[in-house]
Each structure stands twice: as structure tokens, then as C-alpha cells.
C-alpha positions as CSV (number, residue, x, y, z in Angstrom):
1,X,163.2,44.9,38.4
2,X,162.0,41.8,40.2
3,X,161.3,40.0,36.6
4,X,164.7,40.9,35.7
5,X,166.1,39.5,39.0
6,X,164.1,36.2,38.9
7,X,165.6,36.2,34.7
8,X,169.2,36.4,35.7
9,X,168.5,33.7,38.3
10,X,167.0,31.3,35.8
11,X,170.4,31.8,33.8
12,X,172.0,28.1,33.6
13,X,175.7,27.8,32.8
14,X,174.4,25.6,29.4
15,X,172.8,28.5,28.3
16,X,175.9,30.9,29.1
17,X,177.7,28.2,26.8
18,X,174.9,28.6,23.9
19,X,175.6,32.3,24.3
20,X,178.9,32.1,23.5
21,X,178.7,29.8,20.7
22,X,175.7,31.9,19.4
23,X,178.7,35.0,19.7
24,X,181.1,32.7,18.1
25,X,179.5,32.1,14.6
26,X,178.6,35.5,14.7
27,X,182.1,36.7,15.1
28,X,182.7,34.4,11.9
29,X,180.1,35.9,9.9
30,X,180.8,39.4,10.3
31,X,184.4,39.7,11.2
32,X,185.9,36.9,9.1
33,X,182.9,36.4,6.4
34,X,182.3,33.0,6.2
35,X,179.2,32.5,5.3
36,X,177.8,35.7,7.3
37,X,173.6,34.6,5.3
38,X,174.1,31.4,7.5
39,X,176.3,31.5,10.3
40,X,174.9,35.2,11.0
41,X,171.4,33.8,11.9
42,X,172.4,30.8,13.3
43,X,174.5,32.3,15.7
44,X,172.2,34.8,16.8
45,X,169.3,32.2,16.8
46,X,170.9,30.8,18.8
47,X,171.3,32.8,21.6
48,X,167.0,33.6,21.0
49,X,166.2,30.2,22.0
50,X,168.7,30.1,25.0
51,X,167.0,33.1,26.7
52,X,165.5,32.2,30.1
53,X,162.0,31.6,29.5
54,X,162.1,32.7,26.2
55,X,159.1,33.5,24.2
56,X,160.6,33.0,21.0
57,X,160.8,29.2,21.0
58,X,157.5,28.2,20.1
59,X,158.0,30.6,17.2
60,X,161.2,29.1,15.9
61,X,159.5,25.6,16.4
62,X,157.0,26.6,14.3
63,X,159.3,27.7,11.2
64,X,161.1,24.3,12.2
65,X,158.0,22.7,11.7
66,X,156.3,24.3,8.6
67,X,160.4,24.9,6.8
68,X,162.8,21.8,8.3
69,X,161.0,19.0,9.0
70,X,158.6,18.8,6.0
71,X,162.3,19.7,4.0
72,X,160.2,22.6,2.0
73,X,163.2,24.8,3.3
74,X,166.1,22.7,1.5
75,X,164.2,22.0,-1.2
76,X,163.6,25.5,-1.8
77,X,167.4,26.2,-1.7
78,X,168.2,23.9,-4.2
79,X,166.3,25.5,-6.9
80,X,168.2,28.6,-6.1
81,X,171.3,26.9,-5.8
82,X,170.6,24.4,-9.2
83,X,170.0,28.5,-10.5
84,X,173.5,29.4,-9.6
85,X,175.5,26.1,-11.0
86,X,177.2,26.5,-14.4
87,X,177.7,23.2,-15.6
88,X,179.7,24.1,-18.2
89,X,182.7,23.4,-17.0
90,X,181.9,19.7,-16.2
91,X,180.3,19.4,-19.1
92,X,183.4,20.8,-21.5
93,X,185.3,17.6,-19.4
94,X,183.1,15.4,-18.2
95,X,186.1,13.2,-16.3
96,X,185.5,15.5,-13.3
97,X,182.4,14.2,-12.4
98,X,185.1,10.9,-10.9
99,X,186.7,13.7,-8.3
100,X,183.0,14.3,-7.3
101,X,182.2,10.9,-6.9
102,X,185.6,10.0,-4.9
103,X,185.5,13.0,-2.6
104,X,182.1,11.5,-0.9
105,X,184.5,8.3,0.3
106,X,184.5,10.2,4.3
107,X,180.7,9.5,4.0
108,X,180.9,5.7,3.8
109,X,184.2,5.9,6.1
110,X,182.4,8.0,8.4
111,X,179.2,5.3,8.3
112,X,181.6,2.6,9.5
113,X,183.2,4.6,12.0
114,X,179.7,5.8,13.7
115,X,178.4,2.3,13.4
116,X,181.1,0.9,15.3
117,X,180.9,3.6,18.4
118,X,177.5,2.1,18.9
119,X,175.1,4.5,16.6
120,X,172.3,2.7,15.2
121,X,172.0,2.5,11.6
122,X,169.5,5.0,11.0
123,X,171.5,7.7,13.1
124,X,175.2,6.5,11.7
125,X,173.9,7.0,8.6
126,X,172.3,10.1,9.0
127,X,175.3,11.6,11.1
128,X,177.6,10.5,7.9
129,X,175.8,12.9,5.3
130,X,177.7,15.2,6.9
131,X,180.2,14.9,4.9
132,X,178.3,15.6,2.0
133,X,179.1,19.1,2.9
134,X,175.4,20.1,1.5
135,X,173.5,21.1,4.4
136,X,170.0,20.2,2.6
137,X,170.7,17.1,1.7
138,X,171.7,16.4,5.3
139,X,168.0,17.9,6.1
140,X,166.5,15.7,4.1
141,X,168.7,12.2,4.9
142,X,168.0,12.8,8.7
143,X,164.3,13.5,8.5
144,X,163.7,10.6,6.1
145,X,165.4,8.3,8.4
146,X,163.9,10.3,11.6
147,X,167.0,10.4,13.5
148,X,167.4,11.2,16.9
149,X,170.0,13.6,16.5
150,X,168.9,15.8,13.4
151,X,169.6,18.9,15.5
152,X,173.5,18.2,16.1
153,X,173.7,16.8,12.5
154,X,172.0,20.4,10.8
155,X,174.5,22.3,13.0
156,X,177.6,20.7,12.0
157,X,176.6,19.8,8.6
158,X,176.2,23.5,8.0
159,X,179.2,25.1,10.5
160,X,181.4,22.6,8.4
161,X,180.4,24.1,5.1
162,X,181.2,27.6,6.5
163,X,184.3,26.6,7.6
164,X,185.8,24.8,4.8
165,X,188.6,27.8,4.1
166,X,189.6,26.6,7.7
167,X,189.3,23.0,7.1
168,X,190.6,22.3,3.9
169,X,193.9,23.8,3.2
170,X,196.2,22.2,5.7
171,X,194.8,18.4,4.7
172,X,195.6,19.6,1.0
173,X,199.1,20.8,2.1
174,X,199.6,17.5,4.2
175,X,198.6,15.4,1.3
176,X,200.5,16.6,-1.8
177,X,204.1,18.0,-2.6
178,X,205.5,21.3,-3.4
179,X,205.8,20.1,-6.7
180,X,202.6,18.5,-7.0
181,X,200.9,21.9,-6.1
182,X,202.8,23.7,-8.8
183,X,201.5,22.0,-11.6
184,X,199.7,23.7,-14.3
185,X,196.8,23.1,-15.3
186,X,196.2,25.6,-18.6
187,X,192.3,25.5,-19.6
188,X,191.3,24.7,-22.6
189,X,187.7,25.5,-22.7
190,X,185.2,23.8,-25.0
191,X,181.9,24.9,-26.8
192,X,178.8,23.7,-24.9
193,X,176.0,24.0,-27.0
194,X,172.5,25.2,-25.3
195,X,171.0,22.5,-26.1
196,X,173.4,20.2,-24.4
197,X,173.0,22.5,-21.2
198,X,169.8,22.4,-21.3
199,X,169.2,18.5,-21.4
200,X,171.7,17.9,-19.1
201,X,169.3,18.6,-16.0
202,X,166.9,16.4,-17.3
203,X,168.7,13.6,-18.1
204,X,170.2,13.9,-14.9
205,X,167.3,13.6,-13.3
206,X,166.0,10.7,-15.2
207,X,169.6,8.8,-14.2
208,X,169.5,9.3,-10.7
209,X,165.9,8.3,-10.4
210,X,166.4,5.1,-11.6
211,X,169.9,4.3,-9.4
212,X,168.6,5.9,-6.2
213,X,165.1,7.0,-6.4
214,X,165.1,8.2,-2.9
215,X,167.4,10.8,-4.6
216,X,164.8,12.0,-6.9
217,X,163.5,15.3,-4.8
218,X,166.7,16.6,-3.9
219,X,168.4,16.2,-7.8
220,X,165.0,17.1,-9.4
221,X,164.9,20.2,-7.5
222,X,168.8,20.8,-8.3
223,X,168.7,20.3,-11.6
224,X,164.8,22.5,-12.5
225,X,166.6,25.3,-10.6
226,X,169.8,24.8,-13.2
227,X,166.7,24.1,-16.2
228,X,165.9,27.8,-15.3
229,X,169.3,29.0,-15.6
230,X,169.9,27.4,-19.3
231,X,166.4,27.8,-20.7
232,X,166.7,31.0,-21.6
233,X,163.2,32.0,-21.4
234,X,163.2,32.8,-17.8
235,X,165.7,34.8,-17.0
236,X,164.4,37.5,-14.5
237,X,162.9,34.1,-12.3
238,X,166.8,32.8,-12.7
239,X,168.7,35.6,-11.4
240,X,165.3,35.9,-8.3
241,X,166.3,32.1,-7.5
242,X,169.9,33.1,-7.5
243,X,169.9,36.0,-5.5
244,X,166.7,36.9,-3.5
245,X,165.3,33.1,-3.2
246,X,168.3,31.6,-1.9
247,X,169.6,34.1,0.7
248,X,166.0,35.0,1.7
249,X,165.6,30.8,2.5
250,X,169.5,30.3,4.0
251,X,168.5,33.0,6.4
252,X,165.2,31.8,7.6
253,X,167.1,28.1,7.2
254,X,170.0,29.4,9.8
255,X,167.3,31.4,12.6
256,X,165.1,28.4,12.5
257,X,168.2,25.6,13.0
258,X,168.2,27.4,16.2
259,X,165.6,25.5,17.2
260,X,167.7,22.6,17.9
261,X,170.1,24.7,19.6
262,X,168.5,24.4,22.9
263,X,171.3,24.0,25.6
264,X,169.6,21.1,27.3
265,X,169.4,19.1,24.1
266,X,172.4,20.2,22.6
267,X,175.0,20.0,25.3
268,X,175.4,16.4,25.5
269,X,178.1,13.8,25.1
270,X,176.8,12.6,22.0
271,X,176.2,16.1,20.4
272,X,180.2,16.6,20.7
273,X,180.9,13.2,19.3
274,X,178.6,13.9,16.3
275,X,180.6,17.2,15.5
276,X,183.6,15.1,15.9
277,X,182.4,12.4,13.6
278,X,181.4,15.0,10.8
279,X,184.9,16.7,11.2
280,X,186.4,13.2,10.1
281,X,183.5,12.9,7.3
282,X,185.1,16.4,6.2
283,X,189.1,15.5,6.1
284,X,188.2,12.1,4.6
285,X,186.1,13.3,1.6
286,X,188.9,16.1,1.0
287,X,191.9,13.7,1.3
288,X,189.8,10.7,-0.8
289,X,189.7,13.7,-4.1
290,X,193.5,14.2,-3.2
291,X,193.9,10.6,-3.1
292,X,192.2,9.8,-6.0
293,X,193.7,12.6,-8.4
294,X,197.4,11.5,-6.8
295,X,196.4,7.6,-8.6
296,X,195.5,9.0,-11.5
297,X,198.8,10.7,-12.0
298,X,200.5,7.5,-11.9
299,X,199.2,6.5,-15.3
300,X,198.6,10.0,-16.9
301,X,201.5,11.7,-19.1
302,X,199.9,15.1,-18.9
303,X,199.1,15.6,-15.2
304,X,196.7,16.6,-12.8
305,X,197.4,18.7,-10.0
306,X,196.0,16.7,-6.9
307,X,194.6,19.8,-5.0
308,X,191.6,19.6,-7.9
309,X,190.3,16.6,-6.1
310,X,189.6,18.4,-2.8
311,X,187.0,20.8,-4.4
312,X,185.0,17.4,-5.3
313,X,183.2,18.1,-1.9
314,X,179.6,19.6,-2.3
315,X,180.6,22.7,-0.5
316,X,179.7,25.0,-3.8
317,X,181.3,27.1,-4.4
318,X,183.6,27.9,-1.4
319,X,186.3,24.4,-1.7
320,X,186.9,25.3,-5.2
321,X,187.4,28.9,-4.4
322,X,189.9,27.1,-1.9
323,X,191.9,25.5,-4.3
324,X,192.0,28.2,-6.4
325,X,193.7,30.1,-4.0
326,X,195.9,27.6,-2.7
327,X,197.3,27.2,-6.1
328,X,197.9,31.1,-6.5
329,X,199.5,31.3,-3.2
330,X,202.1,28.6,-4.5
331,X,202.3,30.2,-8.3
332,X,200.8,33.6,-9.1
333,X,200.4,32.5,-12.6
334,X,198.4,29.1,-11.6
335,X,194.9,29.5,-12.2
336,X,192.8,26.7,-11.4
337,X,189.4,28.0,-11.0
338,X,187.8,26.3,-14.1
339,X,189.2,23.0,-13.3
340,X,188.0,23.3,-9.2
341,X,184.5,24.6,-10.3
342,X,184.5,21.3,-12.7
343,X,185.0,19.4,-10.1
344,X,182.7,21.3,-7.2
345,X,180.1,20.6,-9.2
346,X,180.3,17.3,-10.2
347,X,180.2,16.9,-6.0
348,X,177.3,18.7,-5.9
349,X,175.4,15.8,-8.1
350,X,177.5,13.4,-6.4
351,X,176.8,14.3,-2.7
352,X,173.1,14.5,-4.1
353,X,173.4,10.7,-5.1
354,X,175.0,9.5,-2.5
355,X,172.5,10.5,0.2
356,X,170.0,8.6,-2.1
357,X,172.0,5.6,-2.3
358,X,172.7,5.4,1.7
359,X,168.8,6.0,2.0
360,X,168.4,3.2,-0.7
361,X,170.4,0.6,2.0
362,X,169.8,1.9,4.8
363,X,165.7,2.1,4.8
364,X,165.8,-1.5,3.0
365,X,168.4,-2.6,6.1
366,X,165.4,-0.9,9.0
């Protein structure tokens, strides 16, 4: 009893906060679903580490250690997420990949906007991969450039990703018309041969090694983990990426975030302002595909329907599972899942690249 007294006297009202949040994202993963492999672990990770006295940081510091700040954790998670990527989509109408590339325009936005509230480059930098909405490349940008904030950065790079049913829809609605939502979009799908699929990933690979070799890890391990998907040789290793590699490493991934979850470090000014700062990386990438899609109707006879551009986030495959619904909600008969997975996709290589080409500047700038 006298332990337990002298425990609940240790209690700090930080750590009641961490509790809560730590109740919060596990609220969201059970009760509402999002994302229940990450958000579960994270949210009861972090109430571990907010314990009084608690023995389990050390442990968690060491997962954080040997997993997060080596990146052997997000790298791992790409294979298994390369494993789950069908680029056939994309590939049956390669013009999608330009929604992927102008849904990452919050990250440069969001660069500027850090930058001028007095982060330093490295930091600005690293806190605007956030709007890559691919937690492992936000690892991996943050630890290369050693930020001072990589714990606030994980934590809302990957709360952001589970919450993009929240985030998304209303700047979607703000940004385009009744009308604009209701156009159809019939698809028209397109042979792919293997072979085709199965070169892609490599000559992926060899691209974005030459324009942003800092890229190279990240899309290499991407794109072997979609090499064997297509192959067609290894088939029981593709479906153990898919399924048992990737959750096994998102849930270790979400306990050992905890880490950084530490009330004293976390509750700061600057932690809030980061979350803030990835929230406008988020709206910015969505309404930059919206944007960009909007434009292109202008000189298009056969139109697009904008909402398309918002799944050009990396958040696979949750935006374009987003847009899919938005568009049923406004015509039962509207089905634009092909078109958003197109898209989602072509994010997914694009968020990839442009981590590598801030990393290009920014260590050449430091």
C-alpha cells in the first residue's frame, strides 16, 4: 500500500493528459476503426510510458533504438506495403501519376510556413513531410536530418493518416460544386501485361535514384515489396508481406512511437504547433489535387471529377476509399474507386520522391 501511495503521489497532471490522449486514439481504434493496428498501440503505448516510474521505458527505448532510429521499422513496412500496391490502375492511365505529384504541394507550403515561424531548416523541413501522409517516410526524413522534434513529427504524421476520413471530406466539399461531384467517371480498364508490371518497380527505382538519390531506400524498398507482388514466383512471401509482415511491424511501429510520448517532452508549445503545422500540410496537399484536377477541367472536353485529386495524398489506401465514398454518397451509381486508387498510388511514389528531393536541398543547404 505505501508503494501505491507514494505512485499516485508521483502522478503529474502531464501524465494525466498523456493518459487521456493514450484513451483517445484508443477510443478511435476500437470504437470508430480507424486504423485500430496503429492507433491501438499507440494509444496504449502511450499511457505505458506515462506510468509513474515506469519500468517499461527503457524497453520501448530500446525497440526505438534497434526499429525507429536506424529506420529498419519503416523500411520493413514498405515491402509489405509495395506487396499490397496494385499498380495497375496507374499504369492502364499513367496521367494520374500528375494528381500524385500535385497533392504533395502542402509539403513545400507547409516548408515555408514553418520556416517563417522561426524553425530551422532541418526541423521545417522535417515537420513538412508530414504532409506526405506516409508515416515512414516521415521516419526516415526526420532521422536523416536528426531533428529535434522527430517525436511530435511520428505522432502526427501517423494520427493524421488515421484520421484522414475525418480530415478530408469537408476540404473536398468546400472545394468543388454539387455538380462537379456528380460527374462520372465510367472506367474503362486496360490490359497490363506482366511484364509491364513487373518492370515497372525497377525502372522506378532506377528514375528516382538518379533525381533524388536520397530517395533510393525508401522507393527501392516500395517498389521490391510490389516486385514480389507481380513476379509471380513468390506468392506465399507476397501475401506474408501483405498481411502478417506489415501489421506485425505497424504494431510494434505504434507501441514503440510511445517512446516519444513522454509527457515532459511532448507537452510543449512547440509539440502543439507541430501538430498544427502538419494539419495545414494535410488540407493543403488535399485542396492542391482538388486544385489541380479543377484546372485541368478548364481545357478537357471529357471531364474529371475534382474529388479524384484529393486521393493523390500517400495515405494508401484510406483517401481513395474517401473519395470513393464521397462520390457514392452524392450518386449511388458513381463509382470512383479505380480512378482514386490510380491516383493514391501515384502519391504513394510521389510522397516517396518528394521526401528525397527536400532531403536533396535541404542537406546540401546544412
Amino acid at each position: 500500500m505505501e508503494i501505491l501511495y507514494e505512485n499516485l503521489l508521483a502522478i503529474q497532471w502531464q501524465q494525466l493528459v498523456m493518459w487521456v490522449i493514450g484513451g483517445i486514439l484508443i477510443y478511435l481504434a476500437i470504437k470508430k476503426e480507424m486504423e485500430p493496428t496503429l492507433l491501438l498501440p499507440m494509444g496504449f503505448g502511450a499511457i505505458l510510458v506515462n506510468l509513474p516510474f515506469s519500468g517499461a521505458v527503457e524497453t520501448v527505448e530500446t525497440l526505438f533504438n534497434a526499429g525507429i532510429a536506424n529506420e529498419l521499422f519503416p523500411l520493413l513496412l514498405f515491402i509489405g506495403i509495395g506487396a499490397m500496391i496494385d499498380f495497375g490502375p496507374l499504369l492502364s492511365n499513367p496521367k494520374l501519376m500528375l494528381f500524385g505529384a500535385a497533392a504533395q504541394f502542402g509539403i513545400f507550403f507547409t516548408l515555408f510556413v514553418a520556416s517563417m515561424l522561426g524553425f530551422d531548416l532541418k526541423d521545417a523541413a522535417s515537420i513538412a513531410i508530414i504532409g506526405a501522409a506516409d508515416g515512414p517516410t516521415s521516419i526516415f526524413v526526420a532521422n536523416t536530418l536528426q531533428s529535434n522534434y522527430i517525436g511530435a513529427i511520428i505522432v502526427a504524421a501517423y494520427s493524421y493518416m488515421a484520421l484522414v476520413p475525418i480530415i478530408q471530406p469537408p476540404i473536398i466539399k468546400l472545394m468543388t460544386t454539387k455538380k462537379e461531384r456528380l460527374i462520372r467517371m465510367p472506367y474503362e480498364p486496360v490490359s497490363v501485361s506482366k511484364t509491364t508490371k513487373i518492370l515497372f518497380p525497377i525502372l522506378i527505382t532506377v528514375v528516382t535514384g538518379l533525381i533524388a538519390p536520397q530517395s533510393v531506400a525508401l522507393i527501392g524498398f516500395l517498389m521490391f515489396g510490389n516486385l514480389i507482388r507481380e513476379c509471380g514466383v513468390l506468392d506465399s512471401l507476397s501475401e506474408t508481406a501483405q498481411k502478417v509482415l506489415a501489421n506485425l511491424v505497424t504494431l510494434i511501429l505504434g507501441i514503440t512511437i510511445a517512446f516519444k510520448m513522454q509527457a515532459d517532452a511532448f507537452l510543449t508549445i512547440d509539440t502543439i504547433l507541430i501538430i498544427g503545422l502538419g494539419l495545414v500540410a494535410f488540407i493543403f496537399d488535399t485542396a492542391g489535387g482538388v486544385l489541380f484536377a479543377k484546372i485541368l477541367n478548364i481545357f478537357l472536353k471529357k471531364k474529371i471529377n475534382p474529388m479524384i485529386g484529393a486521393a493523390g495524398i500517400s495515405a494508401f489506401p484510406m483517401s481513395a476509399r474517401v473519395v470513393h465514398k464521397l462520390g457514392l454518397a452524392e450518386d449511388n451509381q458513381n463509382f470512383l474507386l479505380m480512378h482514386s486508387i490510380g491516383v493514391n498510388v501515384s502519391g504513394q511514389i510521389a510522397s516517396v520522391l518528394a521526401g528525397g528531393l527536400i532531403l536533396n536541398i535541404v542537406l546540401r543547404m546544412i
